[in-house]
C-alpha positions as CSV (number, residue, x, y, z in Angstrom):
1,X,217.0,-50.4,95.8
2,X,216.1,-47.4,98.5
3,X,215.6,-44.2,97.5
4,X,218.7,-43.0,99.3
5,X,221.1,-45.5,97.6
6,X,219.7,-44.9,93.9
7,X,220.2,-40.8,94.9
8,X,223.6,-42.1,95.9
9,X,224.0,-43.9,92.7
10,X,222.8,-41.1,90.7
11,X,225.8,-38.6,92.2
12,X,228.4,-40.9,91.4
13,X,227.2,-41.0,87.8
14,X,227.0,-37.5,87.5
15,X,230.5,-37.0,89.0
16,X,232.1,-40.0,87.0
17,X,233.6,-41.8,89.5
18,X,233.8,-45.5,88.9
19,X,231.1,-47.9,89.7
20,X,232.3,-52.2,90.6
21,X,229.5,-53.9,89.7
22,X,228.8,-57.5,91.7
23,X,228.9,-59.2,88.2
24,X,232.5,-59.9,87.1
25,X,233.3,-60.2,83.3
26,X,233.2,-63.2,81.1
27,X,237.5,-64.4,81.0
28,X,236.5,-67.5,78.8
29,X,233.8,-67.4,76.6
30,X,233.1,-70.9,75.3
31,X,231.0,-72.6,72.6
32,X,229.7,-76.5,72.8
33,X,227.8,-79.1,71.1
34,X,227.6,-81.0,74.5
35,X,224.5,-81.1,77.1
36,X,224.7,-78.6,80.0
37,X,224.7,-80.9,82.7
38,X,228.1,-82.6,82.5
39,X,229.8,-80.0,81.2
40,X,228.5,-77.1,83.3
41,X,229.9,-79.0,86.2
42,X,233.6,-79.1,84.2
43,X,233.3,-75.4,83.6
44,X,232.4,-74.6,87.1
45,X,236.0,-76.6,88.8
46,X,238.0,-74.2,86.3
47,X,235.8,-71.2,86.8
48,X,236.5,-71.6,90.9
49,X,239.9,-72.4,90.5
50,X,240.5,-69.3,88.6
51,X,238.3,-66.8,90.2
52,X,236.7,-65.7,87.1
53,X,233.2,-66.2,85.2
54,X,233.1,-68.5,82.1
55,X,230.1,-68.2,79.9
56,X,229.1,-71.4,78.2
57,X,226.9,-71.4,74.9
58,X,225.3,-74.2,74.1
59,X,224.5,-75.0,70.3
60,X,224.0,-78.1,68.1
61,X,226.0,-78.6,65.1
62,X,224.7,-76.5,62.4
63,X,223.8,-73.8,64.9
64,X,227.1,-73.3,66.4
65,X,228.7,-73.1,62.3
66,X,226.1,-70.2,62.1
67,X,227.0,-68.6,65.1
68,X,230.6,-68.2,64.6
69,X,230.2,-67.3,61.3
70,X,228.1,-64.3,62.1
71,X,230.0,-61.1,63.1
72,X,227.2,-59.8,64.9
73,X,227.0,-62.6,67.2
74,X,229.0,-62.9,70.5
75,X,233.3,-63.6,70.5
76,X,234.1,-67.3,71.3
77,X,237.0,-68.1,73.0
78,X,237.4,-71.8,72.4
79,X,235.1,-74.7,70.6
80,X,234.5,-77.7,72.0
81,X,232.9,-81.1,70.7
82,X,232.9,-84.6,69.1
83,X,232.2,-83.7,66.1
84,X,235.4,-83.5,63.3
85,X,232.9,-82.0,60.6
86,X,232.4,-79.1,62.5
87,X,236.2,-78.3,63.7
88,X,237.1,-79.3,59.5
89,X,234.5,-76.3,58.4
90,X,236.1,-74.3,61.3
91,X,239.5,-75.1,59.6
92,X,238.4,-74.7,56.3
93,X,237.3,-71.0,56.7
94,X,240.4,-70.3,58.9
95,X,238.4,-69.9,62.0
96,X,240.9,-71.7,64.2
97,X,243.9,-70.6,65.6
98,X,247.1,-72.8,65.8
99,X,247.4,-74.2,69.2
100,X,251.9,-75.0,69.0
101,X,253.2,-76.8,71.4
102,X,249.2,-78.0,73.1
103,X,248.5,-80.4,70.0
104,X,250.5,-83.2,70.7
105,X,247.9,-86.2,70.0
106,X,248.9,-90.1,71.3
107,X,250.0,-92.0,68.4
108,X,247.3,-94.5,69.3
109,X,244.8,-91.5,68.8
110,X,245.8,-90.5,66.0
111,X,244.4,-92.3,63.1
112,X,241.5,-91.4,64.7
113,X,242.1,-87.8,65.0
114,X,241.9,-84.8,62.9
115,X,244.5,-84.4,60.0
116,X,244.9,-81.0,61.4
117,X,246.6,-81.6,64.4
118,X,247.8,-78.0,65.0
119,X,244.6,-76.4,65.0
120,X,242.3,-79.1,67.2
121,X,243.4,-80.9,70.5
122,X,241.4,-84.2,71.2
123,X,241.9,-84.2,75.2
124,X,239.5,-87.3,75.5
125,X,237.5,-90.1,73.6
126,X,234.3,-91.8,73.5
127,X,232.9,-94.7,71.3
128,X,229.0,-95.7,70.3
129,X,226.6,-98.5,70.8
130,X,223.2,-99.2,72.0
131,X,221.5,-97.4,75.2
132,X,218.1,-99.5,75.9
133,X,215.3,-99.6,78.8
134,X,215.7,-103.7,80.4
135,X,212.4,-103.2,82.1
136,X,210.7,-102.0,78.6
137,X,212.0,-104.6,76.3
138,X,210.8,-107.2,79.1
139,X,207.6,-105.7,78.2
140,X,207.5,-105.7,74.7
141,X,208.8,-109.3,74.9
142,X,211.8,-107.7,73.0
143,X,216.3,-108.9,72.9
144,X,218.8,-106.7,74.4
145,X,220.0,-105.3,70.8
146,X,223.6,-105.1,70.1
147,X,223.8,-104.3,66.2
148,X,222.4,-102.0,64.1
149,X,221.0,-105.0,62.5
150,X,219.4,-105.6,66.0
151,X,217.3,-102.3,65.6
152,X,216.1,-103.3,61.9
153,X,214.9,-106.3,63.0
154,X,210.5,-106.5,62.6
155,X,209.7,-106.8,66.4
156,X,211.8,-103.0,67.0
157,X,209.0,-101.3,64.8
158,X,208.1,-98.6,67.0
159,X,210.5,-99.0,69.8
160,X,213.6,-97.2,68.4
161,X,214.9,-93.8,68.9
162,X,218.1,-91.9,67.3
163,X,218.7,-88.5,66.0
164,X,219.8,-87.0,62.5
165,X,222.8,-86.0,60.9
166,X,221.9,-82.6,60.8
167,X,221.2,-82.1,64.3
168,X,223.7,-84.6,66.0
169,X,227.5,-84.3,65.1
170,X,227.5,-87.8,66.5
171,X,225.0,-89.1,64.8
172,X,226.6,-87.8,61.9
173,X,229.6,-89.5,62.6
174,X,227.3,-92.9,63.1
175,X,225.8,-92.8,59.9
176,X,229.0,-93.1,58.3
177,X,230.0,-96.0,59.8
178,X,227.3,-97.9,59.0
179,X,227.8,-96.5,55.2
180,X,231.6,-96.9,55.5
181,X,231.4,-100.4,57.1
182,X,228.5,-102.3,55.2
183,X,229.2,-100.3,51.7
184,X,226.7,-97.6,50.2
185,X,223.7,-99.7,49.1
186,X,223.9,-101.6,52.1
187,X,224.3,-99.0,54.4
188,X,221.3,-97.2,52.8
189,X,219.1,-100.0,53.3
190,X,220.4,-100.7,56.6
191,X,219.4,-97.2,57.2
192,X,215.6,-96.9,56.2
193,X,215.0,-100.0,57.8
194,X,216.1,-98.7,60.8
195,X,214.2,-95.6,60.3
196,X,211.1,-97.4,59.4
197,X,210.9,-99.1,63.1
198,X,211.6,-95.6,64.6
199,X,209.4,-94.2,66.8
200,X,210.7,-90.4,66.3
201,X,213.5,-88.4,65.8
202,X,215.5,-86.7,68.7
203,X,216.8,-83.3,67.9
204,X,219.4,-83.7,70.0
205,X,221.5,-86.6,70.5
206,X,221.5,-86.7,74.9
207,X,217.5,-86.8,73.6
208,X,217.6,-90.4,72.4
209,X,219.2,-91.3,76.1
210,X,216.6,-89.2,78.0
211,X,213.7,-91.2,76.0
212,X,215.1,-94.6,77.1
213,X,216.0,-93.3,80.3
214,X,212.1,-92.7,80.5
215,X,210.6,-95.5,79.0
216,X,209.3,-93.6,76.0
217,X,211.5,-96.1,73.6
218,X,213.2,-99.1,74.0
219,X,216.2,-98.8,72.2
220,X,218.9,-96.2,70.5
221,X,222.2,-95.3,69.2
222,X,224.1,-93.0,71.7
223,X,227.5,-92.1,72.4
224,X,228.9,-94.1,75.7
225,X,229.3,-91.2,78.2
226,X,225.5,-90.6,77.8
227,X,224.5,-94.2,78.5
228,X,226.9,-94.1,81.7
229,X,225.4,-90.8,82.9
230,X,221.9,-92.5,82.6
231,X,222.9,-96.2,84.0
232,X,224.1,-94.0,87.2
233,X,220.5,-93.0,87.7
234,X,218.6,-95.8,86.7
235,X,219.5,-99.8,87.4
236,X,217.2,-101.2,83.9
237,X,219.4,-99.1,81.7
238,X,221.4,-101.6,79.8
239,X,224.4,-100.3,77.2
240,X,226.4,-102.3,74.1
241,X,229.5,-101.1,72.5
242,X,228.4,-101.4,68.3
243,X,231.1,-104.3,66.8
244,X,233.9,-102.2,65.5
245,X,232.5,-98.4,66.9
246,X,233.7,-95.5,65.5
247,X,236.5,-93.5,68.0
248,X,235.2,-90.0,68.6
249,X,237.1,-87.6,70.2
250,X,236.0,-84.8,72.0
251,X,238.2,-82.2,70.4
252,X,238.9,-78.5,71.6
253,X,239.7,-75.3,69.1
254,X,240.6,-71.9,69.8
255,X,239.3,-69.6,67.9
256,X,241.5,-67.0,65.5
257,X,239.5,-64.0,66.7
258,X,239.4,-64.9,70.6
259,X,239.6,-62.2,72.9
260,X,240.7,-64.1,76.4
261,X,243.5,-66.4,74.2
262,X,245.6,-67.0,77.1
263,X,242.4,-67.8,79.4
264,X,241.5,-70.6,76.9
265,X,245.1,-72.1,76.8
266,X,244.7,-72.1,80.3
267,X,241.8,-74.1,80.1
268,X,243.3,-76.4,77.6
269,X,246.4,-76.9,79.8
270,X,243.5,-77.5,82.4
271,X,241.3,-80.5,80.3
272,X,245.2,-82.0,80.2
273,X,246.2,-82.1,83.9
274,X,246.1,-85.2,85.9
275,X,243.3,-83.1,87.5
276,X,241.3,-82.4,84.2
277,X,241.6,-86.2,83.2
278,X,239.9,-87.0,86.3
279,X,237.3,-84.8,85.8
280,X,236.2,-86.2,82.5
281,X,236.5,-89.6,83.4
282,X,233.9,-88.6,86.9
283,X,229.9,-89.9,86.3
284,X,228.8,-86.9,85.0
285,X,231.0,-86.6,82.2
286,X,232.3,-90.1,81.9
287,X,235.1,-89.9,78.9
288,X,237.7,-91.8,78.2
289,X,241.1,-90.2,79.1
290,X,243.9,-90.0,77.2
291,X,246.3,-92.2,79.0
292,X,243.6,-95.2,78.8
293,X,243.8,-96.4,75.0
294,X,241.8,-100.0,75.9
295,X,238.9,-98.7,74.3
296,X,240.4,-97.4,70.7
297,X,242.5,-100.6,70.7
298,X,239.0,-102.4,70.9
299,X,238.4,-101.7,67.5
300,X,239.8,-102.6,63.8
301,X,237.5,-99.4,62.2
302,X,239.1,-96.3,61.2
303,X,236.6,-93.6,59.4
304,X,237.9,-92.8,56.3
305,X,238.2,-89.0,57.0
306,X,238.2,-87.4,53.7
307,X,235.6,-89.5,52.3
308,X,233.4,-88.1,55.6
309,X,234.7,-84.4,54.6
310,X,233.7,-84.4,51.3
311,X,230.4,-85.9,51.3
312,X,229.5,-84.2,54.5
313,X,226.6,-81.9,53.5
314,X,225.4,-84.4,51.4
315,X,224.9,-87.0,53.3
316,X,223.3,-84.6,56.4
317,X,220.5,-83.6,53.4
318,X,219.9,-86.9,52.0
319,X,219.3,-88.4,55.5
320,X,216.9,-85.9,55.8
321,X,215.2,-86.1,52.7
322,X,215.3,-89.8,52.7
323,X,214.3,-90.3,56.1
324,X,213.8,-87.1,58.5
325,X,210.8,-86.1,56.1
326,X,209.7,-89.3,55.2
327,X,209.2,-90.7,58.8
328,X,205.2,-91.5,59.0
329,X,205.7,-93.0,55.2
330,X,208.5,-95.1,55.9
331,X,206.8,-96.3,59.0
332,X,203.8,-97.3,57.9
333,X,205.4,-98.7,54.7
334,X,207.1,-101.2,56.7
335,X,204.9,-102.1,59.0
336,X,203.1,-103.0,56.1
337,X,206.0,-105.2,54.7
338,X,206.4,-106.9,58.1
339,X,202.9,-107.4,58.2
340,X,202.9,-108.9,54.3
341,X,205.6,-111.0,55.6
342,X,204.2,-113.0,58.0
343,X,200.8,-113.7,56.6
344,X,200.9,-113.6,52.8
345,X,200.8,-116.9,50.4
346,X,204.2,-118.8,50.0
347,X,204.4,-118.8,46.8
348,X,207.0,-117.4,44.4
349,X,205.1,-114.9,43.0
350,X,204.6,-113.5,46.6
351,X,207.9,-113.3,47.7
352,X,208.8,-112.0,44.2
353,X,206.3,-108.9,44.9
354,X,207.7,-108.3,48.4
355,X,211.5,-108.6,47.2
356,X,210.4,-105.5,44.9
357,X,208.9,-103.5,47.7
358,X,211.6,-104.3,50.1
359,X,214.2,-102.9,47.3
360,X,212.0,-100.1,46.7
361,X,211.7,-98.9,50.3
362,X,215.3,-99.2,50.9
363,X,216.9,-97.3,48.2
364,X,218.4,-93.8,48.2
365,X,217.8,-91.2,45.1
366,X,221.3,-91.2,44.6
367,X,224.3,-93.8,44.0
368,X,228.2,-93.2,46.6
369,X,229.8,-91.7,43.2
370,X,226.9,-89.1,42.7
371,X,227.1,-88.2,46.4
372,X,231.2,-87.7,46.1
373,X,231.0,-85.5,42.4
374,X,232.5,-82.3,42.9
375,X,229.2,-81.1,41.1
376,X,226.7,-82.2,43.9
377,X,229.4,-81.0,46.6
378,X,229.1,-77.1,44.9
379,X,225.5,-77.5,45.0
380,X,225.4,-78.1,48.9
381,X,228.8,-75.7,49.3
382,X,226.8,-73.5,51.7
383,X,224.0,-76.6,53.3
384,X,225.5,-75.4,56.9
385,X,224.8,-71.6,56.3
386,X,222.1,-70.6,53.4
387,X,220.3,-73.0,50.8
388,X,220.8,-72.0,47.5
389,X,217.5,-72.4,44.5
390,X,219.4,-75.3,43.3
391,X,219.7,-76.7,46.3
392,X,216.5,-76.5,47.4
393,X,215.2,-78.0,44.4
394,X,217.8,-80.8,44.3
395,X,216.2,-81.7,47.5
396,X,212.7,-81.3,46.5
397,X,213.5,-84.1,44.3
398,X,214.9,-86.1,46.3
399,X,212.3,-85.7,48.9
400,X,209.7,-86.9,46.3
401,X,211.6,-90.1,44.7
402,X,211.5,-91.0,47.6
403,X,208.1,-90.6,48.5
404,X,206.8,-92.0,45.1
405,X,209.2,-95.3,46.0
406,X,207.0,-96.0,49.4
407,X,204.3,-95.3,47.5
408,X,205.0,-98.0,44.6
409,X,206.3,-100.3,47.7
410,X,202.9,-100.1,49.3
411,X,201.3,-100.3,46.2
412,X,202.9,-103.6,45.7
413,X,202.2,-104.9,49.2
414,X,198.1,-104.5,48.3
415,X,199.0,-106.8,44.9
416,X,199.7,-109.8,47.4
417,X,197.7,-113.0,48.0
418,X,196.7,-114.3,51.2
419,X,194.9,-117.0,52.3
């Protein structure tokens, strides 16, 4: 700025008169668990059309609770994201405002959906399965997976990549499947296999897709509009819908204390034109609209929702404990096991020893009915905002049976005969 012009600015301060800045206002403020590339380019279509600046914020799960919990932090206008745990704690604290006449949800959609229907509005879908690298598992000599019993099999040891409860409302949403669909011991031990042939942990779910995408990893869970993105890029990207996948929606909540409410509606009204639709369904964002039920009719799965409600915090700290903090433990446990496997004696004493082991590095600290008592769910009440003492030491303990399991697991594996 010249000297003359900051002089000029100067005088006009001084004499009050009014000063247009070249930055216009924020008319939507909005929050999202989703990556910045698809939905920046969403945003952008509705910021033109409307001739006004919308600010995105971009948060995981746990992140965005925090932030529209705390008053210091800035006024969201509307929520958007897959994840029904997050718009359920919205709902339970009375976050949300009612949305009338914009929640209609197709009845095909709707055992999928939310139970409250007046505060969320699902304006798309998505389903999961398997993202992986062609050109990598041809050079690990390793199957195209296409179950989660794919990525527990020995030869995956190293190769896979997912994300965690905590961190992923998707992820979230895939671990109970699997718990839902094969039952909780089974699930379980589903589970820490699976997370004993992973190579790390993503913090963010689009992570998983980027490493495969790269060639860092062969093979990972990921929601289908992220495999699409990627396959549009790269020809040796391969994707599999998981048998019987869990619907997710991608839902949309106003908030109760937004401050451009009629902006947001006018977004929502947006997401639900013939014009929206086609947006979400383009490359970049690549949902599945609402008039196109092919893909919900696909499968015979419905999560049970309030089982997923009341176990929600639970389950988000046990995976951690379990497996987030166990990772270089659990992976060297079963490489050992695979290892034990394939050269050990045959004899009955053997496989006696490595059925132990096996049981030992595939079992939780706690049984389903512990994880849905009303007593554990006050303990991890406030998991999403502040860890209580109790909590913390509930997980301490966790963290260590299952530490002192791999242990007796690998001490096991040592007690076998070879030839």
């Amino acid at each position: 700025m010249t000297q003359k012009k900051l002089l000029a600015l100067l005088l006009m301060l001084c004499l009050g008169w009014p000063i247009t800045s070249q930055a216009k206002d924020n008319c939507l403020v909005i929050l999202t668990s989703f990556s910045e590339l698809p939905f920046k380019g969403l945003v952008d279509k509705f910021s033109t059309r409307e001739q006004c600046e919308v600010r995105v914020i971009y948060r995981r799960t746990l992140p965005a609770i925090r932030l529209l919990t705390d008053g210091n932090q800035p006024k969201v206008d509307l929520v958007v994201s897959s994840s029904p745990t997050l718009f359920q704690t919205l709902h339970q604290q009375k976050l949300l405002a009612p949305l009338g006449k914009l929640s209609n949800v197709p009845s095909w959609l709707a055992p999928h959906s939310l139970p409250a229907s007046d505060y969320v509005l699902p304006v798309a879908y998505s389903g999961i399965g398997l993202m992986f690298n062609r050109d990598y598992l041809d050079k690990h000599k390793l199957p195209q997976p296409r179950s989660w019993q794919d990525l527990a099999q020995p030869g995956f040891n190293g190769h896979v990549m997912m994300s965690s409860p905590s961190h992923s409302g998707t992820t979230h949403m895939m671990v109970e499947n699997i718990l839902q669909s094969e039952g909780w011991d089974k699930g379980w031990a589903l589970l820490m296999r699976i997370g004993g042939n992973l190579a790390s942990l993503s913090a963010r779910s689009f992570g998983v897709s980027d490493a495969i995408s790269r060639g860092l990893v062969g093979a990972g869970p990921v929601i289908d509009n992220y495999a699409s993105a990627a396959q549009r890029h790269f020809e040796y990207v391969g994707f599999s819908y998981l048998p019987d996948t869990v619907i997710l929606p991608t839902y949309c909540g106003l908030t109760a204390k937004a401050a451009h409410a009629d902006k947001a509606r006018q977004f929502l009204n947006f997401l639900l034109s013939d014009e929206g639709q086609a947006i979400l369904t383009e490359p970049e964002f690549a949902k599945t609209p609402l008039n196109d039920d092919k893909l919900a009719h696909s499968t015979d799965f419905v999560i049970e929702k309030q089982q997923l409600f009341l176990r929600n915090n639970v389950i988000k700290a046990l995976f951690e404990q379990a497996i987030s903090q166990q990772l270089p433990k659990l992976r060297y446990t079963w490489l050992a096991i695979i290892k034990a496997q394939g050269a050990m004696k045959n004899t009955p004493k053997n496989h006696q020893v490595l059925s132990q082991a096996i049981a030992l590095a595939s079992r939780v600290p706690i049984s389903e009915a512990e994880a849905m008592s009303p007593d554990l769910q006050e303990v991890f009440a406030d998991y999403e905002q502040q860890p209580s003492a109790q909590m913390e030491r509930t997980m301490q303990d966790w963290r260590m049976q299952v530490a002192q399991q791999l242990e007796q697991a690998m001490a096991l594996v040592r007690t076998l005969e070879y030839p």
